[in-house]
PDB file with SEQRES, HELIX, SHEET and CRYST1 records, atoms N, CA, C and O in Angstrom:
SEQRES   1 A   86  UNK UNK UNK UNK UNK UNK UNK UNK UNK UNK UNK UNK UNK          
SEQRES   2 A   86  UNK UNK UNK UNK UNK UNK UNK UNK UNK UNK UNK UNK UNK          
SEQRES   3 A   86  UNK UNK UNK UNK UNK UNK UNK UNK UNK UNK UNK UNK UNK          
SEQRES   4 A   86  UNK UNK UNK UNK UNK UNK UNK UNK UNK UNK UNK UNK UNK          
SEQRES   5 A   86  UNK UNK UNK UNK UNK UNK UNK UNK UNK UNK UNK UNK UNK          
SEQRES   6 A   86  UNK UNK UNK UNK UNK UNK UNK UNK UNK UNK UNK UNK UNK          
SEQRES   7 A   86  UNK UNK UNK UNK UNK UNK UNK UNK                              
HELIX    1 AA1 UNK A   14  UNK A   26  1                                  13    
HELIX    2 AA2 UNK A   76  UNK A   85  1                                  10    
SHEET    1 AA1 5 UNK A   5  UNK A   9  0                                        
SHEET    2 AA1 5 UNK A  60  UNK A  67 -1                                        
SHEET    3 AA1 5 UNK A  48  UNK A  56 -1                                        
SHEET    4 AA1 5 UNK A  38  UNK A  45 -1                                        
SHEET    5 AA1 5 UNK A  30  UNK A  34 -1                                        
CRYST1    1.000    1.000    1.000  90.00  90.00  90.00 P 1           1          
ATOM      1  N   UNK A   1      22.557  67.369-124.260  1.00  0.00           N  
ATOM      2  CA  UNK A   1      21.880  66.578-123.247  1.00  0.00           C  
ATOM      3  C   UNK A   1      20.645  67.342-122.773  1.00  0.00           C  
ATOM      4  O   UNK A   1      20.719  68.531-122.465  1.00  0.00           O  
ATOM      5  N   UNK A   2      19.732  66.780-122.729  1.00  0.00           N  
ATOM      6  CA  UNK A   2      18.434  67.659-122.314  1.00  0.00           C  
ATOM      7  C   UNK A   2      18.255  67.813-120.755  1.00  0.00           C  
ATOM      8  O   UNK A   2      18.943  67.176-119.957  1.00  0.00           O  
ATOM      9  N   UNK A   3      17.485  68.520-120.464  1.00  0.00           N  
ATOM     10  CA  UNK A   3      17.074  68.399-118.888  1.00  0.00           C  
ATOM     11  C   UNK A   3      16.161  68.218-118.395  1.00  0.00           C  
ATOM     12  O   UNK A   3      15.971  68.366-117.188  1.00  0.00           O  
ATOM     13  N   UNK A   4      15.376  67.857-119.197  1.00  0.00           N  
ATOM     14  CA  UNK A   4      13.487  67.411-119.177  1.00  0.00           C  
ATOM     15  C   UNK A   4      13.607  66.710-120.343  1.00  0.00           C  
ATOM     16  O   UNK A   4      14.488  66.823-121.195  1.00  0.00           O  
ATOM     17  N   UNK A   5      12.543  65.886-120.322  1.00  0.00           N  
ATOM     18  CA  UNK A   5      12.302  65.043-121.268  1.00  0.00           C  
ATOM     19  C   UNK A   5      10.819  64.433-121.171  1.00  0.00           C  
ATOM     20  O   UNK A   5      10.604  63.652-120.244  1.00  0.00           O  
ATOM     21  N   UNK A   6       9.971  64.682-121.903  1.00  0.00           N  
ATOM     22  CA  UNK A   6       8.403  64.355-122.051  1.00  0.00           C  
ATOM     23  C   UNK A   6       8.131  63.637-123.138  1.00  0.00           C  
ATOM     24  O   UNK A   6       8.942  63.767-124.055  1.00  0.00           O  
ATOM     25  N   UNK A   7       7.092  62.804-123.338  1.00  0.00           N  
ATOM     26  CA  UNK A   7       6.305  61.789-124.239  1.00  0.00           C  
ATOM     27  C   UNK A   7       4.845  62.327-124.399  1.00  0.00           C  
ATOM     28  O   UNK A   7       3.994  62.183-123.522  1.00  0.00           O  
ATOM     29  N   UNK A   8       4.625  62.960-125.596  1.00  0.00           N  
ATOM     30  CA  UNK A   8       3.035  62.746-125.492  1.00  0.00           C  
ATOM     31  C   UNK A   8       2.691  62.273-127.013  1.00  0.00           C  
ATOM     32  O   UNK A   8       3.071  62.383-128.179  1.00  0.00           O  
ATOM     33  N   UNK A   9       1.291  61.418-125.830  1.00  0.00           N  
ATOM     34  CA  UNK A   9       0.715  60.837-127.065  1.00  0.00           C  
ATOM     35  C   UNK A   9      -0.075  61.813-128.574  1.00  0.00           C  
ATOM     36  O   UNK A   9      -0.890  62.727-128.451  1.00  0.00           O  
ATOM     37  N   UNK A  10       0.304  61.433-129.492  1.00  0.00           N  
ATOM     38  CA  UNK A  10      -0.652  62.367-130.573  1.00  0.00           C  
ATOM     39  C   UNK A  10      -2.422  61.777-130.950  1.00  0.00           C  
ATOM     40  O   UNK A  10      -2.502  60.703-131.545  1.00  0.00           O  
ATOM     41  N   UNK A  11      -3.161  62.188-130.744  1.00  0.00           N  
ATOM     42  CA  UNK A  11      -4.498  61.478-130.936  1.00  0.00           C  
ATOM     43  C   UNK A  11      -4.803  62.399-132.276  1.00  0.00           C  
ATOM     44  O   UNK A  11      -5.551  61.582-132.813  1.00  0.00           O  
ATOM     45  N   UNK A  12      -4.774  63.326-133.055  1.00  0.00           N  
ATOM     46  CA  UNK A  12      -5.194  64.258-133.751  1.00  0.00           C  
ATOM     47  C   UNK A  12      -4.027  64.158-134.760  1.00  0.00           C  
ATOM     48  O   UNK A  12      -3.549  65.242-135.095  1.00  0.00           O  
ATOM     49  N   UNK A  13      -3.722  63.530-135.067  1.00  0.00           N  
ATOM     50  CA  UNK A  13      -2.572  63.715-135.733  1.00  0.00           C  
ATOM     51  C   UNK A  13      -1.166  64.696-135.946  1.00  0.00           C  
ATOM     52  O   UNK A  13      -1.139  65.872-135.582  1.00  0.00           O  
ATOM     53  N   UNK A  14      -0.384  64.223-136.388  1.00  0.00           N  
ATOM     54  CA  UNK A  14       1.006  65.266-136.290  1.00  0.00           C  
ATOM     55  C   UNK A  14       0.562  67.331-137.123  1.00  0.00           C  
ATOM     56  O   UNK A  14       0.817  68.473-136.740  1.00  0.00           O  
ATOM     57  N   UNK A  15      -0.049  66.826-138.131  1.00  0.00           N  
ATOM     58  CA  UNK A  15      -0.138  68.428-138.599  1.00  0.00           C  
ATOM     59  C   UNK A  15      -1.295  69.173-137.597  1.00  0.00           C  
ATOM     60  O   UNK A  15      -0.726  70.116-137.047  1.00  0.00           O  
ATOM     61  N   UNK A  16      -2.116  69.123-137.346  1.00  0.00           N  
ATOM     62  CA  UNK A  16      -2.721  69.420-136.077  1.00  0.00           C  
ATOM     63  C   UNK A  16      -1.958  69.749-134.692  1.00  0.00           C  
ATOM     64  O   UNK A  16      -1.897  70.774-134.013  1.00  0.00           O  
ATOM     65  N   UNK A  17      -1.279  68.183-134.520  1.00  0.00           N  
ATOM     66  CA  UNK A  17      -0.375  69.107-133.087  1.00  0.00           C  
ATOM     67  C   UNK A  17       0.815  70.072-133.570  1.00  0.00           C  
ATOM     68  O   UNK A  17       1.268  70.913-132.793  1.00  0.00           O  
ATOM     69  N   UNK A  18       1.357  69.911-135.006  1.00  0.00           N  
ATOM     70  CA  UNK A  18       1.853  71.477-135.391  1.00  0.00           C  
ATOM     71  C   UNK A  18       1.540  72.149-135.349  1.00  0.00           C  
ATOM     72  O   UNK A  18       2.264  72.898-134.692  1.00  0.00           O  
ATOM     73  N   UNK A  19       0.091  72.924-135.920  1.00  0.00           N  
ATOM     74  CA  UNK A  19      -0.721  73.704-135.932  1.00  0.00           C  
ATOM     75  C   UNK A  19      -0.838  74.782-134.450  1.00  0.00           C  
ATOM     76  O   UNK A  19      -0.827  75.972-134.135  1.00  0.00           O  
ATOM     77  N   UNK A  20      -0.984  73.000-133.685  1.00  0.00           N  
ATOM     78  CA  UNK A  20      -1.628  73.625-131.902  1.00  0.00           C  
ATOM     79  C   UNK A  20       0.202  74.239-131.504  1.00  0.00           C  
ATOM     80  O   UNK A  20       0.467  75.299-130.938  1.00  0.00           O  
ATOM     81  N   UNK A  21       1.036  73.382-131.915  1.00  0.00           N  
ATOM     82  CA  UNK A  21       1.982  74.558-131.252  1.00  0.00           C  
ATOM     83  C   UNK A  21       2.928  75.807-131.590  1.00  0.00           C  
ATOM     84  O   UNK A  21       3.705  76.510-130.943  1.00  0.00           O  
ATOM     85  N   UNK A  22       2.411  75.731-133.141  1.00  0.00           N  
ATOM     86  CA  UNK A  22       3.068  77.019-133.652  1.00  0.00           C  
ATOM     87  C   UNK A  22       2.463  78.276-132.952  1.00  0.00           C  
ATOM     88  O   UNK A  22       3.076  79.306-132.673  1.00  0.00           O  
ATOM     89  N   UNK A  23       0.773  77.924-132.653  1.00  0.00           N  
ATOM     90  CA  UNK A  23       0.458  78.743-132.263  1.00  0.00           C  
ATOM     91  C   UNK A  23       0.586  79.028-130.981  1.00  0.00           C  
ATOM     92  O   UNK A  23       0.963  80.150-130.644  1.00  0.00           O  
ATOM     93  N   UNK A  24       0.288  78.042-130.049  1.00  0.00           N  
ATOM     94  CA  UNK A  24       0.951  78.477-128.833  1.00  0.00           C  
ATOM     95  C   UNK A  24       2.133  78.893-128.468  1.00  0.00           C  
ATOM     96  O   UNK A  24       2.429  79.439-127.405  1.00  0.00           O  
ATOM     97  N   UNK A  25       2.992  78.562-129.594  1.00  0.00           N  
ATOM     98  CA  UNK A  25       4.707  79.298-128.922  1.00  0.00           C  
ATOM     99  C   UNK A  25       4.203  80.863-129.424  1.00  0.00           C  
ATOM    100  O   UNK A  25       4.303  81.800-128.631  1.00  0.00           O  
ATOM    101  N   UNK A  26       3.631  81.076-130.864  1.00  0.00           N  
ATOM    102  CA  UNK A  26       3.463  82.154-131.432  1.00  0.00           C  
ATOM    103  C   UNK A  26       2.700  83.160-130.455  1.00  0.00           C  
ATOM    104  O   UNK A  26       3.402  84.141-130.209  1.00  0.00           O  
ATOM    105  N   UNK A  27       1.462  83.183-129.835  1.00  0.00           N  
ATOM    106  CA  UNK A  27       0.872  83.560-128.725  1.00  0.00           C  
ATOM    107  C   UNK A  27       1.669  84.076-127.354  1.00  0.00           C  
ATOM    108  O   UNK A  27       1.448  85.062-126.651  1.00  0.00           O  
ATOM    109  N   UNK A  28       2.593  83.124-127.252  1.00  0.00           N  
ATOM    110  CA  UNK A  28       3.463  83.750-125.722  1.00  0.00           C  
ATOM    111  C   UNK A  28       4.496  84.227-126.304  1.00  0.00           C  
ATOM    112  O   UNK A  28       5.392  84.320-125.464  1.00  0.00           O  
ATOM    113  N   UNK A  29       5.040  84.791-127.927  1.00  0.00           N  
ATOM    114  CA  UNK A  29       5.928  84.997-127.830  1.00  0.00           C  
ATOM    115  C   UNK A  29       7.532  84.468-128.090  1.00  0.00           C  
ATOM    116  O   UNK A  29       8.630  85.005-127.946  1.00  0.00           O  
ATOM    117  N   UNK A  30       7.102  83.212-128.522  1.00  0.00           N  
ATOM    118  CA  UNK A  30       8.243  82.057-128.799  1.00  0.00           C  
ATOM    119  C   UNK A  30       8.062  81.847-130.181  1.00  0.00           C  
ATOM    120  O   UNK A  30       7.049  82.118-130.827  1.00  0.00           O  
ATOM    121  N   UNK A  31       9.394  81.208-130.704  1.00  0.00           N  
ATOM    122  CA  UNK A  31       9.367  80.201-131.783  1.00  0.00           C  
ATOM    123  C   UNK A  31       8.975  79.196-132.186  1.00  0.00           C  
ATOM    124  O   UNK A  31       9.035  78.537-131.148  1.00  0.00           O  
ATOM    125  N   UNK A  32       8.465  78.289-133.197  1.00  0.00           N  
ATOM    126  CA  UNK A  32       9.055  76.944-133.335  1.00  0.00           C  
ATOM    127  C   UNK A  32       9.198  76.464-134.767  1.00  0.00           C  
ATOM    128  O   UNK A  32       8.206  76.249-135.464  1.00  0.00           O  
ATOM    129  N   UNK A  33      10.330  76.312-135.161  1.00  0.00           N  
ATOM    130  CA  UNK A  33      10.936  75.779-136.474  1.00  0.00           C  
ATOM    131  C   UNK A  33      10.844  74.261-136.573  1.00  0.00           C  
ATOM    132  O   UNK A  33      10.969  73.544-135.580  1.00  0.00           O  
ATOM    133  N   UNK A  34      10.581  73.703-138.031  1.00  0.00           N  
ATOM    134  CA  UNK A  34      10.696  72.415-137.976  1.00  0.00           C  
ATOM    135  C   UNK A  34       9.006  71.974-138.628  1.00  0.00           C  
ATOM    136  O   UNK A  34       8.018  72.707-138.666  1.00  0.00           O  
ATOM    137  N   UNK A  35       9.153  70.329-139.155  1.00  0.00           N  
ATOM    138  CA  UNK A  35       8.429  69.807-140.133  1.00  0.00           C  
ATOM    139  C   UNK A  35       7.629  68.466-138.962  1.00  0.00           C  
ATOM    140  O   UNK A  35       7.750  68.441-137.737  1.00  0.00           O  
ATOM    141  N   UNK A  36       6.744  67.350-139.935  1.00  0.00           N  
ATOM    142  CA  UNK A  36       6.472  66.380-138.787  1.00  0.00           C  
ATOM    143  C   UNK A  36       7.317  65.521-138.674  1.00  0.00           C  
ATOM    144  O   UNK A  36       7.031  64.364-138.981  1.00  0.00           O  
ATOM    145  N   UNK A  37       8.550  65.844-138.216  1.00  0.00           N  
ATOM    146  CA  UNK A  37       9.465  64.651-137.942  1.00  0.00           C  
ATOM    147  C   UNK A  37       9.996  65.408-136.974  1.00  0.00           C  
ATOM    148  O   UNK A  37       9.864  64.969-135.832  1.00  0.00           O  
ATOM    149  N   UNK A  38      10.623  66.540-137.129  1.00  0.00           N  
ATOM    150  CA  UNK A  38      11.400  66.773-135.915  1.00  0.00           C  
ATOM    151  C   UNK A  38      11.404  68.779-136.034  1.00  0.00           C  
ATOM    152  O   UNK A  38      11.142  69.510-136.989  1.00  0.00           O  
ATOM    153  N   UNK A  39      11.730  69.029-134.928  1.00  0.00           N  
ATOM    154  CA  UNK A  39      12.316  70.393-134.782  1.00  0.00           C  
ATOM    155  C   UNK A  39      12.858  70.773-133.535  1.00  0.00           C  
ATOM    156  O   UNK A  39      13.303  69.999-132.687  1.00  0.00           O  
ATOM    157  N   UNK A  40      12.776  72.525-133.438  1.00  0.00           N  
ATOM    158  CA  UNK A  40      13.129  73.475-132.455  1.00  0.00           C  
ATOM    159  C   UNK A  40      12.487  74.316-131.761  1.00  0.00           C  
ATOM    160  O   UNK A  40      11.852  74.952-132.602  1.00  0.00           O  
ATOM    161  N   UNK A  41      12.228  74.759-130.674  1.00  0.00           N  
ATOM    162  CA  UNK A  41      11.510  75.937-130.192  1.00  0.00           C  
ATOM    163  C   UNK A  41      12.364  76.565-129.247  1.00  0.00           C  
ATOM    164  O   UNK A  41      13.298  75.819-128.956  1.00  0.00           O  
ATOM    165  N   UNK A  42      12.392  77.623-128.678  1.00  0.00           N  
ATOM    166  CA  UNK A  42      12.432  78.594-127.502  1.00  0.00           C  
ATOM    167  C   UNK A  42      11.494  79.539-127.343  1.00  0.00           C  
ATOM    168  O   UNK A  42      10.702  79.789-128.251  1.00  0.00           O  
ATOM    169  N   UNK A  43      11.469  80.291-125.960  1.00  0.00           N  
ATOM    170  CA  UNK A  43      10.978  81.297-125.855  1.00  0.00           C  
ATOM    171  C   UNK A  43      10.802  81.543-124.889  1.00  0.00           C  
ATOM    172  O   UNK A  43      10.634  80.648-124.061  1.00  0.00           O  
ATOM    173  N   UNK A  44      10.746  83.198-124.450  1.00  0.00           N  
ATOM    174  CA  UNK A  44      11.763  83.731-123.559  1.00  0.00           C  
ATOM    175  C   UNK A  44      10.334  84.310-122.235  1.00  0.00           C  
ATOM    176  O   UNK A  44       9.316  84.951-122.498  1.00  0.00           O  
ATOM    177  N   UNK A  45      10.713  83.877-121.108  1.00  0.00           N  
ATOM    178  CA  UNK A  45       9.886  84.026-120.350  1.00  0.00           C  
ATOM    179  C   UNK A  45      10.052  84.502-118.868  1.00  0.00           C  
ATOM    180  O   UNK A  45      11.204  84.425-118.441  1.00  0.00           O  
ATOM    181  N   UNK A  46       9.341  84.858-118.229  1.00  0.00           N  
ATOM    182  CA  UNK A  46       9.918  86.422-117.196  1.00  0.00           C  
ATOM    183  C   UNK A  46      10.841  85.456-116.555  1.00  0.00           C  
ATOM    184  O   UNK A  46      11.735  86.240-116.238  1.00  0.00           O  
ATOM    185  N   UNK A  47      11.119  84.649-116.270  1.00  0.00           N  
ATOM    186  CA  UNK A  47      11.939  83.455-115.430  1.00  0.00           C  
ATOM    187  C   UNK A  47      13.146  83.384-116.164  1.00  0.00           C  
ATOM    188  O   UNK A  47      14.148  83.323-115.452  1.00  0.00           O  
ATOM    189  N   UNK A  48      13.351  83.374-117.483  1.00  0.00           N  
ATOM    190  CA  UNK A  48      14.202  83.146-118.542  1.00  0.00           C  
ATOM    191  C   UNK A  48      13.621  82.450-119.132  1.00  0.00           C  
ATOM    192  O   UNK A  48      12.404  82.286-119.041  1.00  0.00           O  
ATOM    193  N   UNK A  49      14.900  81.485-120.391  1.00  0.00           N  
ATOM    194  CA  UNK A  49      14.333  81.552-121.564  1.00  0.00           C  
ATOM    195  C   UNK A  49      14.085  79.580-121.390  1.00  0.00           C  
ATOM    196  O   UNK A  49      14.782  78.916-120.623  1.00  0.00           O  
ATOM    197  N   UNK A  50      13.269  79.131-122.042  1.00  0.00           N  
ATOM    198  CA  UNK A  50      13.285  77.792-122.647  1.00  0.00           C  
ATOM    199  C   UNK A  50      13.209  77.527-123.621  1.00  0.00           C  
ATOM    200  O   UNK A  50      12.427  78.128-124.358  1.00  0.00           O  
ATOM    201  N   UNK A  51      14.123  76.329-124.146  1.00  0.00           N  
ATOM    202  CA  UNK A  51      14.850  75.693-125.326  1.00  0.00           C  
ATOM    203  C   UNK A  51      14.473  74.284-125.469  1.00  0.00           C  
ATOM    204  O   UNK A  51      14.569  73.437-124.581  1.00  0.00           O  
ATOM    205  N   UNK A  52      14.145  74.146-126.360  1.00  0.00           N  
ATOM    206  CA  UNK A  52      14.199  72.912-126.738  1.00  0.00           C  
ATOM    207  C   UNK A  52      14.005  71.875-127.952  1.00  0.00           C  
ATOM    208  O   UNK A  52      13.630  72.537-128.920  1.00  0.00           O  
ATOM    209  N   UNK A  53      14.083  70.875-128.200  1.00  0.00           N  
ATOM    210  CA  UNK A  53      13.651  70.299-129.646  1.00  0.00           C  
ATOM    211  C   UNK A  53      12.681  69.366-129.615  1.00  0.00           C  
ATOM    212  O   UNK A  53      12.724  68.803-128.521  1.00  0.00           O  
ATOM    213  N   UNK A  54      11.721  68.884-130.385  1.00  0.00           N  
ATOM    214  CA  UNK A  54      11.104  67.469-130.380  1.00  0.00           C  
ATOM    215  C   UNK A  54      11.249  66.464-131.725  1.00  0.00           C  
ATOM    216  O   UNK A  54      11.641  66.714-132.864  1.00  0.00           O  
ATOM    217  N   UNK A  55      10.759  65.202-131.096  1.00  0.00           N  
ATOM    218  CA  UNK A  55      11.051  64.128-132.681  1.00  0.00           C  
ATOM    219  C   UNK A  55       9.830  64.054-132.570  1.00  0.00           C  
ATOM    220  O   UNK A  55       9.271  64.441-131.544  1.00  0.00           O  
ATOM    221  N   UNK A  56       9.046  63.450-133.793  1.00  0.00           N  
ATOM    222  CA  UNK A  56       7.892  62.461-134.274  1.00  0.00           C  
ATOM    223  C   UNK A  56       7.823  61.247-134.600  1.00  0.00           C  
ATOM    224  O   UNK A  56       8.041  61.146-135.807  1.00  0.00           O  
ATOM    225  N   UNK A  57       7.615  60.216-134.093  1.00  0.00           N  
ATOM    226  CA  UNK A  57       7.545  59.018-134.182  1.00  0.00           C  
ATOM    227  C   UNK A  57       6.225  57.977-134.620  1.00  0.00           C  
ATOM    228  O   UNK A  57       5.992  57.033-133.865  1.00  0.00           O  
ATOM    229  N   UNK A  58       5.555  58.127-135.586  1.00  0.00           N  
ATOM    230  CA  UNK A  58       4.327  57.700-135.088  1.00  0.00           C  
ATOM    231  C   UNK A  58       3.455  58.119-134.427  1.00  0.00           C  
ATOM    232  O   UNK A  58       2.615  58.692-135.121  1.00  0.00           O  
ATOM    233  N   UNK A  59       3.275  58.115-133.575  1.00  0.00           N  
ATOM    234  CA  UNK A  59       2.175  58.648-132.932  1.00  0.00           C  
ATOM    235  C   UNK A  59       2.505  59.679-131.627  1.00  0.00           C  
ATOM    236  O   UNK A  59       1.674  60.468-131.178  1.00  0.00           O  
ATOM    237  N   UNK A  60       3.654  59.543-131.192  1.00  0.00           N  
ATOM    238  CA  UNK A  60       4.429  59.674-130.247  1.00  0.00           C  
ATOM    239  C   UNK A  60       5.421  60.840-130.769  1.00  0.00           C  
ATOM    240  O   UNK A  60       5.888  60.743-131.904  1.00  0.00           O  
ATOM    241  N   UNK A  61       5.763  62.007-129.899  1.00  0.00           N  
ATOM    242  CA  UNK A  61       5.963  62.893-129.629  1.00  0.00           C  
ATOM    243  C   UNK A  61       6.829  62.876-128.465  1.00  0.00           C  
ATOM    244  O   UNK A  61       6.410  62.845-127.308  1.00  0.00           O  
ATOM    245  N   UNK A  62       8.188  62.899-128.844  1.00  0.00           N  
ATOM    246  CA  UNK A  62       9.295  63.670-128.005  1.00  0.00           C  
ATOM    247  C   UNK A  62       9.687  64.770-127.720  1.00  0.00           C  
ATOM    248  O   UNK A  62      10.190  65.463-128.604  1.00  0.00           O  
ATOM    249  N   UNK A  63       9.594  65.141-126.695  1.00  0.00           N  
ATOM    250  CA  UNK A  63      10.114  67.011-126.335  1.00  0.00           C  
ATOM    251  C   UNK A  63      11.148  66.475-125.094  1.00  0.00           C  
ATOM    252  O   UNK A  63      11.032  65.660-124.178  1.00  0.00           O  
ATOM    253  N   UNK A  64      12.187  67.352-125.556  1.00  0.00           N  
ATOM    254  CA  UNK A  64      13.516  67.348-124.828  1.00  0.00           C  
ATOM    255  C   UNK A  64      13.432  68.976-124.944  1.00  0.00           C  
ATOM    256  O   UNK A  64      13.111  69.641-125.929  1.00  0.00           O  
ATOM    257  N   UNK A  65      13.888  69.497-123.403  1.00  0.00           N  
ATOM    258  CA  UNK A  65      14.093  70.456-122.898  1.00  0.00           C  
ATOM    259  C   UNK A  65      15.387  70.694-122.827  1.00  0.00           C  
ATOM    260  O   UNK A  65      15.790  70.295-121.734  1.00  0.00           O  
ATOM    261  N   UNK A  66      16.375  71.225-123.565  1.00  0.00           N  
ATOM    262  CA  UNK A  66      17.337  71.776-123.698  1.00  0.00           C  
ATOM    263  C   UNK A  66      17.715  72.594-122.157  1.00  0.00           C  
ATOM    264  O   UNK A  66      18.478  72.254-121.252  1.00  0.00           O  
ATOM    265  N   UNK A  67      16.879  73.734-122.302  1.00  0.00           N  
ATOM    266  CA  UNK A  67      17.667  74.898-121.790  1.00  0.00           C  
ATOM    267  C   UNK A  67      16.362  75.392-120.925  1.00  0.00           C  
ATOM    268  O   UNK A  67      15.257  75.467-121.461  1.00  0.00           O  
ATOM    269  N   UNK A  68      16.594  75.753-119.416  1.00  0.00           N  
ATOM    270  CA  UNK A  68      15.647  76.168-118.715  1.00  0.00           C  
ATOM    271  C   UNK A  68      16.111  77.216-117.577  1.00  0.00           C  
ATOM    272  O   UNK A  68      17.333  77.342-117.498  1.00  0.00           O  
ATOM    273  N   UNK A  69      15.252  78.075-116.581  1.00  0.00           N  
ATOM    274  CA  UNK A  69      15.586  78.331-115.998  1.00  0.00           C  
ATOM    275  C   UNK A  69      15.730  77.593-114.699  1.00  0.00           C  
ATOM    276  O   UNK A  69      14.725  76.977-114.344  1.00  0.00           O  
ATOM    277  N   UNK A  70      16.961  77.527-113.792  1.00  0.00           N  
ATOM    278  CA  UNK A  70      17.010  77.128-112.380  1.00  0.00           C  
ATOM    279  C   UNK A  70      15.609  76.951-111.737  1.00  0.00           C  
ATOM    280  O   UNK A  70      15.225  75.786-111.837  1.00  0.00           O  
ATOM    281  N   UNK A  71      14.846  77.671-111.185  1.00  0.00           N  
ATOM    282  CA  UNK A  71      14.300  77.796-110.592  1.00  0.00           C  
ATOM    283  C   UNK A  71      13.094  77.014-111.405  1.00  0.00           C  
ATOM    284  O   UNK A  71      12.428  76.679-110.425  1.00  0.00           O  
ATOM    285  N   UNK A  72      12.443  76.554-112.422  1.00  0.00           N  
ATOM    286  CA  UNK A  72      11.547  76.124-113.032  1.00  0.00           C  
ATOM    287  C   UNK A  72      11.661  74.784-113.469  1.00  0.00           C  
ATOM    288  O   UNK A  72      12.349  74.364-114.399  1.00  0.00           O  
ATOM    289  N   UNK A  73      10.745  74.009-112.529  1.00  0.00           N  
ATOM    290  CA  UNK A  73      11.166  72.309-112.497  1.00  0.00           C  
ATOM    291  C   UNK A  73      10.716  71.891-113.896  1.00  0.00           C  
ATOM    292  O   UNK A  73      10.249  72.673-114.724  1.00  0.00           O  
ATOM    293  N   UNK A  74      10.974  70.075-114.149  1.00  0.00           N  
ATOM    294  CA  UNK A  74      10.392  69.756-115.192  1.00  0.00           C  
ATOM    295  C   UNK A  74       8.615  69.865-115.199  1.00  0.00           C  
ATOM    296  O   UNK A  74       7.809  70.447-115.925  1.00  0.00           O  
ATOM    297  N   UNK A  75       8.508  69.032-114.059  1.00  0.00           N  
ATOM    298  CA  UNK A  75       7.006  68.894-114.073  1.00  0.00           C  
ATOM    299  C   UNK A  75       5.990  70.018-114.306  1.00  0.00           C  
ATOM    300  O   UNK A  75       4.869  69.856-114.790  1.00  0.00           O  
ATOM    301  N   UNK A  76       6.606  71.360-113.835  1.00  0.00           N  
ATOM    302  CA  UNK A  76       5.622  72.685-114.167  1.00  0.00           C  
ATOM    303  C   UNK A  76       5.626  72.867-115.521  1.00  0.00           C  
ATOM    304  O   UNK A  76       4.555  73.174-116.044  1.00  0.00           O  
ATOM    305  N   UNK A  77       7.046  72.689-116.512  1.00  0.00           N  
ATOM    306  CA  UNK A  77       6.857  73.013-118.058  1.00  0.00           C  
ATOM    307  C   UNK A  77       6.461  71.470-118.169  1.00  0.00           C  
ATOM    308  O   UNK A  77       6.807  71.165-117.027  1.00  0.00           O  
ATOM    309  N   UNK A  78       6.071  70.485-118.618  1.00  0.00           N  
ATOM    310  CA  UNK A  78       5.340  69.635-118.636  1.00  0.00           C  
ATOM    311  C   UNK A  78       3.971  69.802-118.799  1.00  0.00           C  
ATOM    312  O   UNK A  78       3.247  69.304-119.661  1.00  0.00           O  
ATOM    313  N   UNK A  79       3.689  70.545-117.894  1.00  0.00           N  
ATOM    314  CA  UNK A  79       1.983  70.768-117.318  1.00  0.00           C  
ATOM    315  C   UNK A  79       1.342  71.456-118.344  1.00  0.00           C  
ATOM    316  O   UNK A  79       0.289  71.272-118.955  1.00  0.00           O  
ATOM    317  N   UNK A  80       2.338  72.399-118.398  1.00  0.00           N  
ATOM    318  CA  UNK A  80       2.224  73.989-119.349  1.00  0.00           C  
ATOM    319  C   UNK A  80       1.951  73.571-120.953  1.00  0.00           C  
ATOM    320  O   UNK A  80       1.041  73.932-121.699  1.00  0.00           O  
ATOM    321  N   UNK A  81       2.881  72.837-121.154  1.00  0.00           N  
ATOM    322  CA  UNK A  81       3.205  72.084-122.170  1.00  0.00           C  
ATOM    323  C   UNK A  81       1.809  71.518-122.628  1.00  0.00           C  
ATOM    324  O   UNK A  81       1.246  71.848-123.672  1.00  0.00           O  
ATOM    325  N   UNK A  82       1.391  70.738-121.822  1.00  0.00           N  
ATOM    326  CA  UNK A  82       0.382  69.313-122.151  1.00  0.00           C  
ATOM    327  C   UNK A  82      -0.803  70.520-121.978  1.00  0.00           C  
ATOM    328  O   UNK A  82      -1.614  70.172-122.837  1.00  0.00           O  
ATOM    329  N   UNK A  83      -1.174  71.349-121.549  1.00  0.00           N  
ATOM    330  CA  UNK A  83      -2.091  71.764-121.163  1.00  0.00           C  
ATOM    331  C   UNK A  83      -2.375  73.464-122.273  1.00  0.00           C  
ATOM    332  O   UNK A  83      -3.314  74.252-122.162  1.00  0.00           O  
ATOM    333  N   UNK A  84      -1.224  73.537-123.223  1.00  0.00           N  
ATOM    334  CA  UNK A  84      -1.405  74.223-124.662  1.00  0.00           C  
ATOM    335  C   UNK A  84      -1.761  73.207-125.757  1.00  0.00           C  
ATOM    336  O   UNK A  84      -2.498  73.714-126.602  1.00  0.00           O  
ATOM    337  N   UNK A  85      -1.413  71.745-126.023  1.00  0.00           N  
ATOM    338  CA  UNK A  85      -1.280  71.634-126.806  1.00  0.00           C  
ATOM    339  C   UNK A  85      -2.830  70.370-126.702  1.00  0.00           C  
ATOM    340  O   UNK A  85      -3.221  69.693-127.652  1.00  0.00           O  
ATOM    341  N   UNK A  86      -3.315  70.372-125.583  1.00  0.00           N  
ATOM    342  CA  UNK A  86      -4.298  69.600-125.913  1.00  0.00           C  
ATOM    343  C   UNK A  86      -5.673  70.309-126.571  1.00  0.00           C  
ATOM    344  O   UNK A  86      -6.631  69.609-126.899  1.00  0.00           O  
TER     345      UNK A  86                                                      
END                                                                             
């Protein structure tokens, strides 16, 4: 069951927003496994760690947040999120 759950749109296509987030997990330190249909990421951050997977749909981009710390709402990894990969 996830604990966040985000939609973003893809304008650049799927290998591109791979591209943008291998490297951004790669940069802070994180993972992310997986093809344009679906995968995995974590990575571990002074707060603790975040987990999670996404699907590909068309154009559309699911990220489900697995695993987070207490203290770190959805909307801040959201932000974080949308604001690496644009």
């Amino acid at each position: 069951m996830s604990k966040c759950q985000m939609t973003i749109q893809l304008t650049d296509g799927t290998d591109l927003f791979l591209d943008k987030a291998k490297t951004a997990m790669g940069r802070a330190g994180g993972t992310l496994t997986g093809d344009t249909t679906s995968g995995n990421f974590h990575i571990s951050t002074p707060m603790g760690k975040v987990a999670g997977n996404y699907s590909i749909a068309g154009s559309q981009v699911t990220i489900n947040i697995t695993d987070k710390p207490m203290l770190v709402g959805c909307g801040m990894i959201e932000s974080m999120l949308r604001s690496q990969l644009s």
